[in-house]
C-alpha positions in Angstrom: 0.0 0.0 0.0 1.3 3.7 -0.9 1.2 6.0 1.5 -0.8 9.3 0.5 1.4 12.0 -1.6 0.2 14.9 -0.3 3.4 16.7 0.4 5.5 19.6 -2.1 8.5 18.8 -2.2 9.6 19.5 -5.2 8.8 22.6 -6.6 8.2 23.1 -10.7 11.5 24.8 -11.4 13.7 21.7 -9.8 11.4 19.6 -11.6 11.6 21.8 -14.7 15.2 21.6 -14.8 15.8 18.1 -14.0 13.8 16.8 -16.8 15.3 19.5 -19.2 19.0 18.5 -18.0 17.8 14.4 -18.4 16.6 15.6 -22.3 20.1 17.4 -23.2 22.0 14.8 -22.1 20.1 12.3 -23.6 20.5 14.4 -27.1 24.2 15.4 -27.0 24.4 11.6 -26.3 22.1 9.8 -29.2 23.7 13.0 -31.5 27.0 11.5 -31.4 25.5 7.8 -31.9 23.9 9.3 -35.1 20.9 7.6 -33.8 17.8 9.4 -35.0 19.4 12.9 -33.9 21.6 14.4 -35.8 25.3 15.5 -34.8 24.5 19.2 -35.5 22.3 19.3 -32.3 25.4 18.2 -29.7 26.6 21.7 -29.3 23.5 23.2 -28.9 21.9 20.6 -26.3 25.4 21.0 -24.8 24.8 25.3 -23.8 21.0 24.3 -22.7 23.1 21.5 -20.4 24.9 24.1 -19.3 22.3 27.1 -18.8 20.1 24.0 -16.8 23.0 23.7 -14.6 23.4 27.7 -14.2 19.8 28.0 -13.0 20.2 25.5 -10.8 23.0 26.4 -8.9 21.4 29.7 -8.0 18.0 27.9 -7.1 20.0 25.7 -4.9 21.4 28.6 -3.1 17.9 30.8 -3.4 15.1 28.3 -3.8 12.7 26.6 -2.1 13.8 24.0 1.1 13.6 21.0 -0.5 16.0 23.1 -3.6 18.4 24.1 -1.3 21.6 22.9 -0.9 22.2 23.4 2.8 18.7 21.4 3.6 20.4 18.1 1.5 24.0 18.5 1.4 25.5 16.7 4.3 28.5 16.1 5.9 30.7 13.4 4.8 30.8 12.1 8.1 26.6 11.9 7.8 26.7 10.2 4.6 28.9 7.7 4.9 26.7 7.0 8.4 23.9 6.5 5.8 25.5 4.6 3.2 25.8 2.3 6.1 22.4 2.1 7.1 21.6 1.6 3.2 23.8 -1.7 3.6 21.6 -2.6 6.6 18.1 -2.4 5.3 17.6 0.1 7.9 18.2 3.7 5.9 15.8 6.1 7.3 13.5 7.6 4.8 14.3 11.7 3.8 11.4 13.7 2.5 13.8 16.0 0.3 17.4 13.6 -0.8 18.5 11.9 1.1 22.6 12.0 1.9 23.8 9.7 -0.6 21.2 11.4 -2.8 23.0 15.3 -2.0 26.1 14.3 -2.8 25.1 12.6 -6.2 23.3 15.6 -7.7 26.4 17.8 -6.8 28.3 15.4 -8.3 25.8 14.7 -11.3 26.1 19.1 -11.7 29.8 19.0 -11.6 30.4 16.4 -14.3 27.9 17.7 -16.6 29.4 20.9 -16.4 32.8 19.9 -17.0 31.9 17.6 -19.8 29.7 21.2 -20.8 33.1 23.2 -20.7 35.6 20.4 -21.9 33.1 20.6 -25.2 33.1 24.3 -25.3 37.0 25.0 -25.2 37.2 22.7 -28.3 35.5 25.5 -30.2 37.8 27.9 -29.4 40.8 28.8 -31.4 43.3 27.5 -28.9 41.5 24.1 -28.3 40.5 23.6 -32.0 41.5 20.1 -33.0 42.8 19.2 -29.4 43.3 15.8 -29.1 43.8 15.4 -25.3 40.8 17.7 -24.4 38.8 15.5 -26.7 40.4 12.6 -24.9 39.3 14.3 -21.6 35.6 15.0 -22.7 34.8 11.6 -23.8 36.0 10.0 -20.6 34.2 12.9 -18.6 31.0 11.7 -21.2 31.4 7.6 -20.4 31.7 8.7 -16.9 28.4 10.7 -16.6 26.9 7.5 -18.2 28.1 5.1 -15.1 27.1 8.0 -12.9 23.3 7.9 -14.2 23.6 4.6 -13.7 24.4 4.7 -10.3 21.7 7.3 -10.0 18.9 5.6 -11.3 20.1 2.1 -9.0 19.6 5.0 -5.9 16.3 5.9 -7.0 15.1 2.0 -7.4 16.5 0.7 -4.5 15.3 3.9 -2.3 12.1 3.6 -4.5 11.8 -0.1 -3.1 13.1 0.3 0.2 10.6 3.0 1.4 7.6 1.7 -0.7 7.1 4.9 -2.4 7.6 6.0 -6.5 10.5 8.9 -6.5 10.1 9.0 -10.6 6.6 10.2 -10.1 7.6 12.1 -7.1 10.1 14.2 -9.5 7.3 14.3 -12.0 4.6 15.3 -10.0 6.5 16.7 -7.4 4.8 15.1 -4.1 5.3 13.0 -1.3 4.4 11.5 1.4 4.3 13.7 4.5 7.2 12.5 7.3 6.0 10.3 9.9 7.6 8.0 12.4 11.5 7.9 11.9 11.6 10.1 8.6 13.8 12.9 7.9 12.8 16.2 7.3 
């Protein structure tokens, strides 16, 4: 049985923006596979990448408290607390992310943006026809790739282990209030 969403947490910029990074990605990835998008649209999916990424820093300085980065962002010492509670079964259940959760969308930023910038210094004159930096922005690329991964195994397993859907929870952007040992 599903608990009742009733909670925002999520508001529809995070949302906004999360889906909208999730799309460029997805392009500037199937443009270089030549698989039903063409090449020409890399660059271009690469700057809204970027601008998503922009935005999102300031709304997780200015936004709402489930945007925030201080209300998510936890200490190492936290996190790696949680990680082993994840092991255990016994993870406690965080209406915004949780700490493993914080930690991956800064990570998830950072590499987009330096895949973003590694991309954009090859169209400058003294990039142009770099072989290292392109080197260096394919590796950043296949590493994204095992990052989503990872990503998307947090949001099953979490998914699973709390009993409640956090793909429709990013779509919709509602939970289930806390109760019991829940986190705030």
């Amino acid at each position: 049985m599903t608990p009742a969403r009733s909670l925002r947490v999520w508001d529809p910029l995070v949302r906004a923006l999360h889906w909208s990074l999730v799309m460029a990605v997805a392009v500037t990835w199937l443009s270089t596979l030549r698989v039903g998008i063409p090449l020409a649209w890399h660059e271009p999916a690469g700057y809204v990448a970027i601008g998503c990424i922009a935005m999102r820093l300031v709304w997780g300085v200015y936004g709402t408290r489930y945007a925030r980065f201080r209300q998510f962002v936890r200490r190492p010492s936290t996190t790696l607390r949680y990680a082993q509670a994840v092991r255990q079964g016994r993870a406690p259940r965080h209406i915004g992310h949780n700490p493993l959760g914080g930690w991956m969308v800064l990570t998830l930023l950072a590499s987009t943006a330096a895949i973003a910038v590694s991309g954009w210094l090859q169209t400058t004159d003294r990039y142009w026809g770099s072989e290292t930096l392109e080197w260096v922005h394919t590796g950043l690329a296949w590493s994204l790739l095992g990052l989503i991964f990872l990503h998307v195994l947090g949001v099953i397993v979490t998914s699973r282990h709390h009993g409640e859907n956090l793909v429709l929870a990013m779509l919709d952007g509602r939970k289930a209030p806390a109760s019991g040992n829940d986190v705030a």
